[in-house]
C-alpha positions in Angstrom: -13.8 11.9 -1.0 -10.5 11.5 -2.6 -9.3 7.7 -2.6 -5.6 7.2 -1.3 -3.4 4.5 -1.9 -3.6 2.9 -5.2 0.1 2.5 -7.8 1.2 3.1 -11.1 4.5 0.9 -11.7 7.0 0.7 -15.1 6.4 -2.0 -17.5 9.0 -2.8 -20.2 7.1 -4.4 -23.1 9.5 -6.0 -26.3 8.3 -5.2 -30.1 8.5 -8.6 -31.5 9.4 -9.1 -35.3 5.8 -8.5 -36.5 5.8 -4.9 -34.7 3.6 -5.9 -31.6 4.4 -5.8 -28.3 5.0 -8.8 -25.6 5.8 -9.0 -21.9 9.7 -9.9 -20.7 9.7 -12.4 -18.3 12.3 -13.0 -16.9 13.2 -17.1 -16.1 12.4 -19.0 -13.2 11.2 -21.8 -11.4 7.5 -22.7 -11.2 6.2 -24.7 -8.5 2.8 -26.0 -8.9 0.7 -23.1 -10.0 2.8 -19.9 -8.4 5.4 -18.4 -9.8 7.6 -17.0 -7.1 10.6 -15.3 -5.8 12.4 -15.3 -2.8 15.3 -13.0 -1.8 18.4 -12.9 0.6 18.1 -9.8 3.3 21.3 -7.4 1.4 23.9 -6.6 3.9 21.8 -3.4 4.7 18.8 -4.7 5.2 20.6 -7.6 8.2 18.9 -5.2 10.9 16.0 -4.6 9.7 12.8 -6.2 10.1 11.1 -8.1 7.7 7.9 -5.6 6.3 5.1 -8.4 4.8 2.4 -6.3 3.2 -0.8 -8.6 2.6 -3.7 -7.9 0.3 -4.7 -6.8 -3.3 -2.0 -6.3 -6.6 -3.9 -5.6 -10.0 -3.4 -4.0 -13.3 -4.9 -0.1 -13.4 -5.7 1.2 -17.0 -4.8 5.1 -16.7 -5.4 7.6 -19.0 -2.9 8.7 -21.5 -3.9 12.6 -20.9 -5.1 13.9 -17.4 -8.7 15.9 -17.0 -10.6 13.9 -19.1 -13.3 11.3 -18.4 -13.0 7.7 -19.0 -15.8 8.2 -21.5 -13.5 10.6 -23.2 -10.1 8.8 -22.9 -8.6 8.0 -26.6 -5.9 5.8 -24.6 -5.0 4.3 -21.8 -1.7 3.3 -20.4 -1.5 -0.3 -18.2 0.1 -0.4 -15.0 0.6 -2.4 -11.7 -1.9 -1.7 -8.9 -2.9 -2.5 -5.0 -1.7 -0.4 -2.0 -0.3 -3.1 0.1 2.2 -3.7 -3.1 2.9 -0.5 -3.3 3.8 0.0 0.3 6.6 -3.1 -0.6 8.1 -1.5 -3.0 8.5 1.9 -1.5 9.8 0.2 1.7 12.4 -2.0 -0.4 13.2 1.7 -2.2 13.8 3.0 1.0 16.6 -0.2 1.8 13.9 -2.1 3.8 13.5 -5.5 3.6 10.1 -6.0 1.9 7.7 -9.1 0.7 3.9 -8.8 -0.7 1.4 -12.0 -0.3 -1.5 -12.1 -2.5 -3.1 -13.7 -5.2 -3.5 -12.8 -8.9 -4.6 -14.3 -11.9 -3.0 -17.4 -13.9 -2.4 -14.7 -16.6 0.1 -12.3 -18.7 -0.9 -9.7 -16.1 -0.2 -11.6 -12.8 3.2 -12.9 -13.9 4.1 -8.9 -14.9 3.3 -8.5 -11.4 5.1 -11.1 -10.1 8.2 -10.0 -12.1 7.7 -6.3 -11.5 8.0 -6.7 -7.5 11.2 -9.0 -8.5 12.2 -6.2 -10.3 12.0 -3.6 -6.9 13.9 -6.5 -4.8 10.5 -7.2 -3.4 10.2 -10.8 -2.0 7.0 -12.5 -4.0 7.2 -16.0 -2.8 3.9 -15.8 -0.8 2.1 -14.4 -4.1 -0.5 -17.6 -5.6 -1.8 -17.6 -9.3 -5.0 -18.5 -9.8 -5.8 -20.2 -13.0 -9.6 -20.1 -12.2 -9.7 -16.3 -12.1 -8.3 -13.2 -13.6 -6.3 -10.4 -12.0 -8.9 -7.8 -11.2 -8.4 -4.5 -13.5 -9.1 -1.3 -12.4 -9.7 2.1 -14.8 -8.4 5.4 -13.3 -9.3 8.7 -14.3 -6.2 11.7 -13.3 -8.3 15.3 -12.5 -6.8 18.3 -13.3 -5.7 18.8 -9.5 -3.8 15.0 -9.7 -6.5 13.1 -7.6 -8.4 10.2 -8.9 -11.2 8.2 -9.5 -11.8 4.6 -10.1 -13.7 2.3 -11.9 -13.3 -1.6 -11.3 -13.7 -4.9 -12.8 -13.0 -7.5 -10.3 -16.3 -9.8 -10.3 -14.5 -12.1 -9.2 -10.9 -11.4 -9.8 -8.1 -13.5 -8.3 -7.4 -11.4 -5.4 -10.5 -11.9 -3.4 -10.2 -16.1 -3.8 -7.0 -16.4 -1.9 -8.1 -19.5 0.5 -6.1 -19.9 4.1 -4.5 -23.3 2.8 -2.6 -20.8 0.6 -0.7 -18.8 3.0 2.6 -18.9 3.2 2.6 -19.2 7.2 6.7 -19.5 7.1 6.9 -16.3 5.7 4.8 -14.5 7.7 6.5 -15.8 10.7 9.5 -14.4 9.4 8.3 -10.7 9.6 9.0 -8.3 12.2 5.9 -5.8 11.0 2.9 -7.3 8.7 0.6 -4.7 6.7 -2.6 -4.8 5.5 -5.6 -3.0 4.4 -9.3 -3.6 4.1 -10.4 -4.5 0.8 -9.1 -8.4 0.9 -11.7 -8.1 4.0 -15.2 -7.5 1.5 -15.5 -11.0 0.4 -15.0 -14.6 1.0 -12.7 -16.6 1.0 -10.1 -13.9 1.5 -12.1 -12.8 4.4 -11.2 -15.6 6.0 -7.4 -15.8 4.8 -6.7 -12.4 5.7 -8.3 -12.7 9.6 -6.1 -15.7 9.7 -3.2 -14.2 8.7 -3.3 -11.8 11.1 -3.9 -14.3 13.8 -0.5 -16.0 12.6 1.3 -12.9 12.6 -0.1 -11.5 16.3 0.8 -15.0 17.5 4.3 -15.2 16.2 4.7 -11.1 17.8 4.5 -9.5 14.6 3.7 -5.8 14.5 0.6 -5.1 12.9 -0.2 -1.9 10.3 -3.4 -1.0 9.4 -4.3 1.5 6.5 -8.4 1.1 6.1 -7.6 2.4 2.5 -11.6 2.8 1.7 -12.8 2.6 -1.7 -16.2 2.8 -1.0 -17.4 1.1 -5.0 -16.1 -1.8 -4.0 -18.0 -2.6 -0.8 -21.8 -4.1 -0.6 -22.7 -0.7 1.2 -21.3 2.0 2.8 -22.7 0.5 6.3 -21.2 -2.9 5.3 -17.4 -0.8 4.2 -17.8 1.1 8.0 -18.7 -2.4 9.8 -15.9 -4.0 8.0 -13.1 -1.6 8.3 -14.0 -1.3 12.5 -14.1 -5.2 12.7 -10.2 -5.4 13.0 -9.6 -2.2 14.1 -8.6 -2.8 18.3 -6.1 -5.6 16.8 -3.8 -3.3 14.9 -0.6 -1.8 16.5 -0.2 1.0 13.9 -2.8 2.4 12.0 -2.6 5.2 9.5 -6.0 6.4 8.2 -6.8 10.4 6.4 -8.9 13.0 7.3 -12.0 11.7 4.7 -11.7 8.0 6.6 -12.3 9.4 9.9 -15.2 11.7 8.9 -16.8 8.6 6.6 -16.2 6.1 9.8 -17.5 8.2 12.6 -20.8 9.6 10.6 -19.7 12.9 10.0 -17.9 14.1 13.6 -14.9 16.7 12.7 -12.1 14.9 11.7 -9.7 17.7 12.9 -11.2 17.5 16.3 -8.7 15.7 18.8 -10.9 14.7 21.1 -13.2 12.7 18.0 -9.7 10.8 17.3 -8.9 10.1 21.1 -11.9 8.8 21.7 -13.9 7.1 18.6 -10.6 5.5 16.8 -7.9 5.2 19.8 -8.3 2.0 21.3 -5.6 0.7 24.5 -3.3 -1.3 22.5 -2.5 1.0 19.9 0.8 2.2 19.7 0.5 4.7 17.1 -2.0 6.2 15.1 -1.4 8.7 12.6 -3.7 11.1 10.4 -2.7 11.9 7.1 -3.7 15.4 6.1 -2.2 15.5 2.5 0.2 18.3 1.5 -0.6 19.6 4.8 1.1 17.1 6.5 0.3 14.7 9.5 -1.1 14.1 13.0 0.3 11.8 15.3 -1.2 10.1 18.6 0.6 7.6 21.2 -0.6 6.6 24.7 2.0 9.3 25.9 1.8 12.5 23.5 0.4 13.8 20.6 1.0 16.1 18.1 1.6 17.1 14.4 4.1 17.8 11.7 3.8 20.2 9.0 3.8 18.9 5.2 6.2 20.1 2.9 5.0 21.8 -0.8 5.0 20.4 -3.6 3.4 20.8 -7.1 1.0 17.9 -7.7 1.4 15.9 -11.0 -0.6 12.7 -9.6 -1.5 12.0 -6.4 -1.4 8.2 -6.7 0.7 6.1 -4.9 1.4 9.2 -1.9 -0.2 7.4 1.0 1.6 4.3 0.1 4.8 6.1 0.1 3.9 7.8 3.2 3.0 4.4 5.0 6.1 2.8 2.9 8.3 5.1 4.7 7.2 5.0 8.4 7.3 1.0 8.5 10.6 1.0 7.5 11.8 3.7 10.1 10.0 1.4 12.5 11.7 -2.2 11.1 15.2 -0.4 11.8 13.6 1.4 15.8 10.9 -1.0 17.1 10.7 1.7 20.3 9.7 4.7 17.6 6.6 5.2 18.8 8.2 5.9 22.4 10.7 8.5 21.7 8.5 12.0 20.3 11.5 13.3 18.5 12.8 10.8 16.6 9.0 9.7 15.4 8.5 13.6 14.6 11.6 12.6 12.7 10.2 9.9 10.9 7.0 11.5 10.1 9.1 14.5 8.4 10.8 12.0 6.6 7.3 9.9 5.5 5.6 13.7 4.4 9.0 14.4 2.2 8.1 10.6 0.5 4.5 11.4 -0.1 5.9 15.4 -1.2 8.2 13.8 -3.8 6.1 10.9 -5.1 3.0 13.2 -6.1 5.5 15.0 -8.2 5.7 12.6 -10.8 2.9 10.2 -12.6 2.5 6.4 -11.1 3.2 5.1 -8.0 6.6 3.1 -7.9 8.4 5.3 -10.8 8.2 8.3 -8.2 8.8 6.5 -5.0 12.1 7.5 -3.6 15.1 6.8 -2.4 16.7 7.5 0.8 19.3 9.6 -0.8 16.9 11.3 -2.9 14.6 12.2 0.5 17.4 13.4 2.4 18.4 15.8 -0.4 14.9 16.9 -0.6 14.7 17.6 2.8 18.0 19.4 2.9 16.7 21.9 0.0 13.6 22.2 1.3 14.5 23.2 5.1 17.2 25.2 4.6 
């Protein structure tokens, strides 16, 4: 099963006068133990909804050369990590209005995160720092074909302590559409903080965006990653899950098989569901039609980060039309524009170097339809 959903972002390191390297931060204000950011909505952005992605952000190590094992890796090259951060970023690249709430380690590698999501105009202010706990790591190895495999160390790493006294309940208040996934759901006490955090968002008449985003190695068991994932499921609005998730969550049934989706992963209060097929694009299913859009070629360098660009692009078509899900053409629209995303970002290495811009999707599209 391929894993979707994970990021690759730039880091610009400093040679200091002995010839080593050290992070550029860039000054601020620290308030007890965060270290945080908040932004003004640019005049773009005024009609927009706010987009808060909740969950993991760590540091993946990835190899230097692609096909190799880790075993067999003579280098590796550091980089931000976590899907719902990645989903941020590609929103705010797409002229969204964005923030990420998480928590990371009291370290070198949380504050790069911190500043890197600064960096993409994404609003950190509801990120913590613990100084407990280390931002989880994770090791990626790139196959010949692009995809990947992981390997993490996270026992425990800061994203999994977040505690519900830490959310920033303002912010998520604030948001028109709040995102998540499931892996701040595997252990305690971000369990808790997450289920609560949704709560705060259904209650204040937030959106909410579900991408399961399974990676199995990190769950107890695969019956604990299935019970898991399905324990939220009937709460979320919009839910975005790929062909491998729906043949891993309903014990083998064809994942290509409509009537499987309809009635094993629909659920009444859903208002869009969508099935991400890779490079051959998407299917898409709403109380009142159904249907799918083709995907658009494109040869793969590394697939990380597509999903996330994918997901990225449909929340922000959604924070500007909160009645997309009604209208079949202009949410066929939308999902042509989400598979160009995911097209262009597997065409270059890491996540948020290769998400793109609006202007850059739109000329893609208009080359590639033509």
């Amino acid at each position: 099963m391929a894993p979707t959903g994970c990021s690759c972002f730039p880091v610009t390191l400093e040679r200091s006068k002995k010839g080593s390297f050290k992070f550029v931060r860039s000054s601020s204000s620290v308030a007890g133990s965060s270290k945080s950011f908040s932004f003004k909505k640019r005049s773009t952005q005024e009609k927009k909804a706010l987009i808060v992605c909740f969950g993991e952000m760590l540091i993946d190590f990835v190899p230097i050369t692609a096909g190799v094992s880790l075993a067999d890796a003579e280098g590796f090259k550091k980089a931000a990590g976590g899907a719902p951060a990645n989903v941020a970023v590609g929103i705010s690249r797409l002229g969204g209005s964005a923030a990420f709430m998480g928590k990371v380690g009291k370290d070198e590698f949380g504050y790069m995160l911190a500043d890197i999501l600064k960096e993409n105009n994404v609003d950190n202010s509801g990120m913590r720092f613990d100084p407990n706990a280390r931002t989880a790591l994770a090791f990626v190895t790139l196959r010949s074909d692009g995809e990947r495999e992981f390997m993490f160390y996270r026992n425990p790493s800061a994203d999994k302590l977040l505690h519900e006294k830490e959310l920033d309940v303002n912010l998520i208040k604030k948001a028109g559409i709040f995102h998540y996934g499931s892996i701040s759901l595997i252990e305690e006490p971000c369990r808790s903080a997450h289920l609560a955090a949704m709560d705060i968002a259904k209650k204040a008449g937030c959106i909410l965006s579900y991408d399961p985003n399974l990676r199995l190695p990190l769950w107890p068991s695969a019956e604990a990653a299935q019970q898991g994932i399905m324990s939220i499921w009937n709460q979320a609005d919009i839910i975005k899950i790929s062909e491998e998730e729906i043949e891993f969550l309903t014990g083998g049934d064809d994942p290509y098989d409509d009537d499987v989706v309809m009635k094993k992963l629909y659920h009444p209060n859903l208002k869009l569901l969508v099935v991400t097929e890779g490079a051959a694009g998407c299917r898409y299913y709403t109380k009142e039609f159904k249907g799918r859009v083709e995907g658009i070629k494109a040869d793969a360098v590394d697939t990380t980060g597509a999903g996330d660009s994918f997901v990225g692009a449909i929340l922000n078509s959604w924070g500007s039309d909160l009645n997309l899900y009604k209208d079949e053409k202009r949410l066929r629209e939308a999902l042509l524009f989400a598979n160009a995303c995911g097209a262009l970002t597997v065409q270059k290495k890491g996540a948020v170097p290769a998400l793109p811009t609006k202007e850059a999707v739109d000329q893609f599209l208009h080359q590639t339809t033509d």
